[in-house]
N, C-alpha and C positions, 0 to 999 in steps of 0.2 A: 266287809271290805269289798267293794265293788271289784268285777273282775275281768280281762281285756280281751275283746274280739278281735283280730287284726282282720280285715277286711284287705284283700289282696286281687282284688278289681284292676287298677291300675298299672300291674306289672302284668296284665293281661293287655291294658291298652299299650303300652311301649310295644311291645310283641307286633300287635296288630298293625300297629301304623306303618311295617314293613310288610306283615304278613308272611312272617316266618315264625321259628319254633323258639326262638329267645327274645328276653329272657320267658323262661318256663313259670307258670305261676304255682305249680306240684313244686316245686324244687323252695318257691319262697316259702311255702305252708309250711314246709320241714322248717327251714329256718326260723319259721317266726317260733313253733313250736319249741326251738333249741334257744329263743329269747324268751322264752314267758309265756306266749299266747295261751289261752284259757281258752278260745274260741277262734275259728277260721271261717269267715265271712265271704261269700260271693255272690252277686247279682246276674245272676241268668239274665239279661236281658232278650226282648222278642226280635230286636236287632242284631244279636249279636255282636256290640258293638266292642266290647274285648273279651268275658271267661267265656269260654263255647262248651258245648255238648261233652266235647272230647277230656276239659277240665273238669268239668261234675264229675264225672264218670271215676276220672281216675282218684281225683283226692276224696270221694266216698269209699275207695280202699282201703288211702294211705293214711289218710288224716286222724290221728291218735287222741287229739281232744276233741271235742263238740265242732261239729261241722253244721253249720246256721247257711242255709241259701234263703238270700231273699228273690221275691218272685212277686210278679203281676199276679191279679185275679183272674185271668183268663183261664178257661178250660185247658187251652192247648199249654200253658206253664203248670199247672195241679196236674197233668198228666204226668210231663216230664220230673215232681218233686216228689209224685207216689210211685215212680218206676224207679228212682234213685234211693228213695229214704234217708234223708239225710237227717242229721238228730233234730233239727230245727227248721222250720220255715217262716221266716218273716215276710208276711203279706205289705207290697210297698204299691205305691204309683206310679204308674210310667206311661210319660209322653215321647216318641221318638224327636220330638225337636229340643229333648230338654239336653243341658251338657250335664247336667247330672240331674239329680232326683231333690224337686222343689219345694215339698211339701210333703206332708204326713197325707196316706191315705184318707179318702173322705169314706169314711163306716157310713154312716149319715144314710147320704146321697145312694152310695152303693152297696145299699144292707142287703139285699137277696142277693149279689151273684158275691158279696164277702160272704155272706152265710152259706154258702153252698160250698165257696172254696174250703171255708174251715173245717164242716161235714165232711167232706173228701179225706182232709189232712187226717184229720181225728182217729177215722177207720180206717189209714193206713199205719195209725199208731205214731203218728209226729207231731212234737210239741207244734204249736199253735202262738205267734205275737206276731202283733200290727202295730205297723208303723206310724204314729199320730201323731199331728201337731200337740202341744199340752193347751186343748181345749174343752172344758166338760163334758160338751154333748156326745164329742167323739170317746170318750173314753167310758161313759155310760152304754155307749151303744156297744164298745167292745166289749164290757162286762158282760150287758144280756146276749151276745153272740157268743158265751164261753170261751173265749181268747183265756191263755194259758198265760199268757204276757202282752207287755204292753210298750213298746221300745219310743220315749219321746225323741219328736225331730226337734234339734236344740239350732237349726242352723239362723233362727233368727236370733238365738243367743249368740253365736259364734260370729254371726257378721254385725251385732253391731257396731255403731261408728264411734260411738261415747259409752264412757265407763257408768254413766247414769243410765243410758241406755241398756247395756248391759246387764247393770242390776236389775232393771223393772225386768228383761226377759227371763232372768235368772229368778225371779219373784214366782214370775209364770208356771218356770219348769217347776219350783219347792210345791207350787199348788198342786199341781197337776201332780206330783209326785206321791204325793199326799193321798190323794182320792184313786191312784193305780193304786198304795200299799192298802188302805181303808178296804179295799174291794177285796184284796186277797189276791190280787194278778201279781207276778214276778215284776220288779220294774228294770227297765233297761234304756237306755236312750246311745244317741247317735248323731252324727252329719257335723260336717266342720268343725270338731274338735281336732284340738292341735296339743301342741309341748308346754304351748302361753296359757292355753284357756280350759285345759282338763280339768285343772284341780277344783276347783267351782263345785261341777259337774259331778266329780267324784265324790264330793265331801253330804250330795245332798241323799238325806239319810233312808237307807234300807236299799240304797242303789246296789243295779245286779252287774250285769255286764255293760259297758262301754264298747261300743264299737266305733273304729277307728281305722280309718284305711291313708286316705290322701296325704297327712301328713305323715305318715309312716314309712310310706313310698316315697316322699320327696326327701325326706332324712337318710332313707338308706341308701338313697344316690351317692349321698357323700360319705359316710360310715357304715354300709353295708347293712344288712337288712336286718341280722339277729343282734345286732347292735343296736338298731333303730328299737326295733322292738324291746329290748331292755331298757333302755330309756322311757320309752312312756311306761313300762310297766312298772321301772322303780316310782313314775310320779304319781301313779297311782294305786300302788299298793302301802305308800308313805303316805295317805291319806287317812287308812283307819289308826297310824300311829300318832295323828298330829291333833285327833280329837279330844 
């Protein structure tokens, strides 16, 4: 039974766009924890563009399940993820013009400064998964770089426009799923998953954690946050009952 990240980025961005102390994103972690959450999710960004310094810090106290930060490769982000410790580090990409994060890490293209970041991780004793399109060569490359996990970006599944569409992406992700489990890596995936399009996701097999922020956040605008959070995680733990 696949298991649910709440990823709580976003109640960071409302905050920010006044640039005041609410809403708190410490206060959502509790609650999603008090809805289900298995995992607590946030992206450090090198802009800072909403969790800050001040948020790692405090919910690597408070945070009671698996605390996952994802992070750039840059030396100056491995600094600040082996001075925190958190139980998880997902290595992602980031371009400061992006409005969110576009794509799966390229391993590829960026195998020595990825291999160096995960070397750092390792010997501070933090699991290790990268963020990747479900594409072979990427997922090859994370096996021989000792990645611990393998989290697929699904966001070309989630924005398709047609339900054939859809499927061939969802084809993609079963492959690519396939050859994460074949390896022995944890699998995980993520991005643009909502309350319409989880169960897909969910259903495809040996899957680990989900993570899931945006629409979590835009649901507990109107039902409140551990409410949100109970909702996707009944749709996704009714998943290993309906096989």
């Amino acid at each position: 039974m696949a298991t649910l990240g709440v990823n709580i980025d976003h109640v960071a961005t409302v905050r920010q766009a006044r640039r005041t102390v609410e809403p708190d994103p410490v206060w959502a972690a509790a609650l999603a924890e008090l809805g289900g959450a298995d995992a607590i999710t946030v992206h450090l960004r090198e802009d800072r563009r909403h969790i800050q310094d001040r948020d790692l810090e405090v919910l690597r106290r408070t945070v009671q399940v698996k605390l996952n930060l994802e992070a750039a490769i840059s030396p100056a982000m491995i600094d600040i993820a082996c001075h925190v410790r958190p139980d998880q580090v997902t290595l992602v990409p980031e371009k400061r013009e992006e409005v969110t994060t576009e794509g799966g890490l390229d391993v590829v293209t960026h195998r020595t400064a990825t291999a160096a970041a995960i070397g750092r991780l390792q010997a501070a004793g933090i699991v290790v998964s990268l963020f990747l399109d479900p594409a072979p060569r990427q997922i090859d490359a994370a096996v021989d770089l000792g990645a611990a996990a393998v989290e697929l970006h699904t966001g070309c599944y989630a924005n398709a426009a047609t339900d054939a569409a859809r499927h061939d992406q969802l084809v993609e992700l079963s492959r690519a799923s396939a050859m994460v489990r074949q390896a022995g890596l944890v699998l995980n995936a993520g991005h643009g998953l909502t309350y319409r399009n989880v169960v897909p996701v969910a259903r495809l097999e040996g899957m680990g954690e989900l993570n899931i922020g945006h629409s979590i956040v835009a649901r507990a605008v109107l039902v409140g946050f551990t409410e949100a959070v109970r909702e996707m995680k009944r749709l996704v733990s009714a998943v290993e009952t309906a096989r």
